[in-house]
N, C-alpha and C positions, 0 to 999 in steps of 0.2 A: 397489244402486241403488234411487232409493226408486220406491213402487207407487202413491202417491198420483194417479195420471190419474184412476183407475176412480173415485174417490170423487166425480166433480161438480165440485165448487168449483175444484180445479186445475184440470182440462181447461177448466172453460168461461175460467179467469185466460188460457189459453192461447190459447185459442180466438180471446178477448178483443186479444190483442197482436196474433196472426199477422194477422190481420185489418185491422190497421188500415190505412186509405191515406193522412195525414197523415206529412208530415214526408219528408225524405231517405233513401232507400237505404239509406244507412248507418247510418243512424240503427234503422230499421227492423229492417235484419239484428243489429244488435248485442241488437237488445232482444228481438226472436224467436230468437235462439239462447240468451237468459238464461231467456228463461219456459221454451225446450224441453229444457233441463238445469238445474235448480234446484239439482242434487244436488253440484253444483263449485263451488269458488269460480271469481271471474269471471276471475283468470289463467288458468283450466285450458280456459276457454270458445272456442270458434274458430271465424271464417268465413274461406271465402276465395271473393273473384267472380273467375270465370274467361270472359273475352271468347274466342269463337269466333267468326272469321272465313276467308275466303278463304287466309289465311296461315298461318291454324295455330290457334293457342291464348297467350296468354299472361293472368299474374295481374294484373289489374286494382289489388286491393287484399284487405287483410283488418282487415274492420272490427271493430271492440272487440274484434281481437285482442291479449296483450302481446307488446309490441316483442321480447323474447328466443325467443318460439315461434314471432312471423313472420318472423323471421330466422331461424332454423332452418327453417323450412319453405322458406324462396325457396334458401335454399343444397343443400338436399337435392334441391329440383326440377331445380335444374343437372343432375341424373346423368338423369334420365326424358328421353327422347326424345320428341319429339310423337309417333310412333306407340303408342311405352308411354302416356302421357299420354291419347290419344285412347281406348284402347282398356281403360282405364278409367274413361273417363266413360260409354266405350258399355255396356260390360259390367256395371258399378259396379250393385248395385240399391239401392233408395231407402235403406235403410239397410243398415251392414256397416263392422266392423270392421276396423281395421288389421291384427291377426295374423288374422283371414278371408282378405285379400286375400295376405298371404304363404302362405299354405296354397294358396290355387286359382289365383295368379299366380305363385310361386317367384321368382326373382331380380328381376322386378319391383317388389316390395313390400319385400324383404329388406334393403333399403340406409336405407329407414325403419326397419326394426325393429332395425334394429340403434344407430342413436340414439336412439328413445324407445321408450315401454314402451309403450303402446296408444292408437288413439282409436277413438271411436264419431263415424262420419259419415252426415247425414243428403244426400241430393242434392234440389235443387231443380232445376227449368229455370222461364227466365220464357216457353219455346215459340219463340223464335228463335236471339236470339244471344249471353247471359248463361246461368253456369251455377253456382249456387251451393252449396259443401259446407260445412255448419253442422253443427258437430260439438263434442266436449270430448275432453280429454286426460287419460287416467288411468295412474297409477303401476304398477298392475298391467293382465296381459292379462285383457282381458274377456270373459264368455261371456254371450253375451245371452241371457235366456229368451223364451219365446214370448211371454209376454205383453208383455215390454219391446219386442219389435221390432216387435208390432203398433201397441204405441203410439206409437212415432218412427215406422213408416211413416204410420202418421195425420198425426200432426205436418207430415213432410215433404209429404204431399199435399195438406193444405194451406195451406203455405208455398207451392208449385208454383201454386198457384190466385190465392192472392194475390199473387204476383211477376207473374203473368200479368195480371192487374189493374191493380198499380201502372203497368205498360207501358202497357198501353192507355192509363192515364187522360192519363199524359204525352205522348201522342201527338198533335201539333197537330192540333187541329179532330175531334179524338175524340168529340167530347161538347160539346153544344152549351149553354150556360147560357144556360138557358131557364126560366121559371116559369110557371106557370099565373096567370092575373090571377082576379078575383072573378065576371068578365064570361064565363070559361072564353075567353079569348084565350091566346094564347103570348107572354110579351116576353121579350125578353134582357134581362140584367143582369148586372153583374159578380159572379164570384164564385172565388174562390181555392181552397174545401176541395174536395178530390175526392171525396168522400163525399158531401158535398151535391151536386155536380153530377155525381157520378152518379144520387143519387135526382130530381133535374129530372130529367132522359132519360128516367129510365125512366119519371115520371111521367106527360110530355108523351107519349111514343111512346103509351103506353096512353088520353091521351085521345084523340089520334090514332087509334088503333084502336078506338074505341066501345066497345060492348060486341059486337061479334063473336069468336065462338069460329073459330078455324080448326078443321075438321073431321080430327079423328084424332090431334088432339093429345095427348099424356101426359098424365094427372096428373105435376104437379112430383115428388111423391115416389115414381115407379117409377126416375127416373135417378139420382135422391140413393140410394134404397134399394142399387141396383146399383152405385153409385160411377164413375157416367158425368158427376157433376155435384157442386159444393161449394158450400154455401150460405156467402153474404159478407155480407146485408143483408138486416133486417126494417124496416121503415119505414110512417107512418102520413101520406096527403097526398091533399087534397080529397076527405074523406071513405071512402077506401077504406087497405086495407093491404094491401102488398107483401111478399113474400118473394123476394126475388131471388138466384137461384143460378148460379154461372160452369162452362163446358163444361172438363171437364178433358180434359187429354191421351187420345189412344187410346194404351190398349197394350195385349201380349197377355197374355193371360190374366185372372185376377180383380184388378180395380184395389183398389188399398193400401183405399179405403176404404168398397168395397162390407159391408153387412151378411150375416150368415150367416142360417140360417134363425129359428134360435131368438132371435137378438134381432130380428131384422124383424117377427115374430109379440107377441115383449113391445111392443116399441115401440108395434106398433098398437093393442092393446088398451090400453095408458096413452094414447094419443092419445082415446079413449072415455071416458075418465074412469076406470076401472078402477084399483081399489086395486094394492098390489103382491101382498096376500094374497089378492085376487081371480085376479087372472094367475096366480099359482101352483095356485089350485084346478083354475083351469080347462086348463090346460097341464101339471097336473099335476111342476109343478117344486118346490121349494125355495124359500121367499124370499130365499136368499140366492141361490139362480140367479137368480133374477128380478132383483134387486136388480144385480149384477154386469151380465145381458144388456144391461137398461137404459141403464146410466152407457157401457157401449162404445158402444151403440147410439148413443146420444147425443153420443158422441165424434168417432165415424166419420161423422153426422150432419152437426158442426160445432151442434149445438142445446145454448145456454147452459142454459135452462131446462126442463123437464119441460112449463110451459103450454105454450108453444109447438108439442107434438106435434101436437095438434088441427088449429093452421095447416098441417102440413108433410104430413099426412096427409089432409085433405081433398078429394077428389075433384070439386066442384062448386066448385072455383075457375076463373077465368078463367085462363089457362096460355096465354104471349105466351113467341114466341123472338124475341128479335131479336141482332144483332150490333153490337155498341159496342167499336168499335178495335180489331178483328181479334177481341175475345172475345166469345162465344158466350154469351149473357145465357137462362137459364129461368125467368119470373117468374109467380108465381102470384099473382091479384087479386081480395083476397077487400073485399068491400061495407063498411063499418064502420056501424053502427047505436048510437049512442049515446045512451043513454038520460034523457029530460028530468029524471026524477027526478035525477038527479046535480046538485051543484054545480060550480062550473066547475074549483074546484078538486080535487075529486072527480075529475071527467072529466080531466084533468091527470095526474093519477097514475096511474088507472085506463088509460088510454091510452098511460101508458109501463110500465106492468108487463103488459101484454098483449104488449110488444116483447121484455121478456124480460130487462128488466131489474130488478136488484133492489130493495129500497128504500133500500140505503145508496147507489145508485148514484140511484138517483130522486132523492133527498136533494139529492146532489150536484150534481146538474141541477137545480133548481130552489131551490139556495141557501136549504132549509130543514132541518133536523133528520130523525134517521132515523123517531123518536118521530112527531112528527107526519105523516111517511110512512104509518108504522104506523096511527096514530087515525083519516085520511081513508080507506086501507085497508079497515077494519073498518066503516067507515058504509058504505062501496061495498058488499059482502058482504051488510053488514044488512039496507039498500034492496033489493038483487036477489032476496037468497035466498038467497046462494051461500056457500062454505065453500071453497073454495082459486082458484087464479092460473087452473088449466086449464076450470074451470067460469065463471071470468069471461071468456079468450080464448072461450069460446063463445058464452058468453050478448052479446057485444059486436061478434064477426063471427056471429055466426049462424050456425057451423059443424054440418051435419045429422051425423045418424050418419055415421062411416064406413063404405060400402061396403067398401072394403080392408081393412078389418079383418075382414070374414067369410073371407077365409079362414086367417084365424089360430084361429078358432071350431069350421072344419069339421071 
């Protein structure tokens, strides 16, 4: 199976998909189950949504599944009784094997292994009454290693955050489309993306709340760091930037996508600006531990890019909970400060590469060349002073040292 997560560039591809709120369910699940198994071809790929009500349990559908596996699957589920049934979705943990579940269920599971030869399932919930297993189908039995089940429990947490999401936004009268006018008024307006009106809400609530701090509130990254919370949206509006993260599930024990210690300590010294071979000196690691801690840290994060640590680790951001469609919103609101010296087009770029994006993707967004990404880039750098993405998120929100990071130091 391949190991490509740890390296960056896939997780964040990943990250990228699960995340999206555009577009149909199905649509959604079929493209989030191809980014969370690269390693199949897309017959081997499977979802299946499973509706829990009052009456029981039955299969909804299975999206960009092929016709001959979901046909095999709905004939095999004839022999599972809703009790068997239920008491594998209760018991089921976020990810787990098909010859797993014949081993610590026995006859339950046995009637599938005895038609196919194994799958890897990941389990989502959208937190009510939807319950999705996104998974692939392999010729041989699979033995997971740790690092692969950490990575699909990642995955599936947050698939779970974003299905949780997608619900909400579809929720009549969930979310109000609202804008901020120039006057600092509120108006409605029409608007169809749920991405965009979730960023209205969140920015309207926040001018609604001025700038008061509620007393005792978290910094945003003690419940990302614990995995009480999955970051879904960084966004720049009337002058300030947002980080907005959704309340995941309670469960017991350490959630799929809390950090351990030695990457919570890397992360925050790279949120400082701190080389990797600086963190290794002073933590006394490896740069290839360092390197490693990072890319999970970053994983389990949900943070496409390395600048971005600054924002997620900042302690002197404004930090707002609010509730948006039964989900549980943590947003942190940091000032934006943009610099006269810049050109507009400068400030353009410089303002979407602080989001965390990159410049083929900047490119993409502003229907110009990656090249001329690159040259505006390098005049921003040159004007400031600065020499990478993380010393510009600072130099642009005004991010002070991190506090939190001394005790990575002590």
């Amino acid at each position: 199976m391949a190991e490509k997560w740890v390296g960056g560039t896939w997780s964040a591809e990943v990250l990228e998909q699960i995340h999206r709120l555009d577009g149909d369910d199905s649509e959604w699940i079929t493209a989030a189950a191809a980014a969370a198994f690269p390693e199949v071809e897309s017959e081997q790929q499977l979802a299946l949504r499973v509706q829990l009500d009052e009456r029981g349990w039955h299969l909804i559908d299975a999206p960009g599944t092929a016709r001959d596996l979901e046909a095999l699957i709905r004939l095999q589920m004839r022999h599972f009784t809703a009790e068997m049934i239920g008491r594998l979705l209760r018991e089921m943990p976020t990810c787990v094997t098909l010859a797993q579940l014949a081993d610590e269920m026995g006859a339950v599971a046995t009637r599938w292994d005895s038609e196919l030869a194994d799958f890897v399932w990941l389990k989502v919930w959208n937190g009510r009454d939807q319950l999705l297993l996104v998974g692939a189908a392999y010729e041989q039995t699979q033995v997971v290693s740790a690092p692969q089940r950490r990575r699909w429990e990642t995955i599936g947490a947050h698939m779970t955050a974003a299905f949780q999401l997608r619900r909400a936004l579809r929720r009549r009268g969930a979310l109000d489309q609202a804008v901020l006018t120039l006057d600092g008024r509120i108006a409605r307006v029409p608007c169809r993306d749920p991405r965009q009106r979730l960023r209205e809400r969140v920015a309207a609530l926040d001018h609604r709340a001025g700038s008061v701090v509620v007393r005792g509130n978290e910094p945003l990254w003690e419940p990302l760091v614990e995995g009480r919370c999955t970051l879904v949206d960084c966004f720049d509006a009337a002058g300030k930037h947002f980080v907005v993260a959704a309340a995941n599930p309670v469960v017991e024990g350490r959630p799929d996508t809390a950090l351990d210690d030695r990457e919570r300590d890397v992360a925050q010294l790279a949120a400082v600006g701190m080389t990797n071979e600086d963190i290794a000196d002073t933590l006394g690691l490896s740069r290839t531990a360092v390197s490693t801690a990072l890319s999970q840290a970053m994983a389990l994060l949900g943070v496409p890019d390395r600048a971005l640590l600054p924002l997620i680790f900042d302690d002197s951001a404004r930090t707002h909970r609010w509730t948006v469609g039964g989900v549980e919103l943590i947003v942190g609101v940091h000032e934006l400060r943009v610099p006269e010296s810049l050109t507009p087009a400068e400030t353009e770029v410089a303002l979407l590469a602080i989001r965390g994006l990159s410049n083929a993707a900047i490119a993409e967004q502003r229907g110009s060349s990656a090249r001329t990404v690159a040259n505006l880039m390098r005049r921003v750098y040159s004007k400031r002073g600065l020499s990478n993405r993380t010393e510009l998120v600072r130099d642009m929100v005004r991010v002070p040292p991190c506090a939190s990071a001394a005790s990575a130091t002590a």
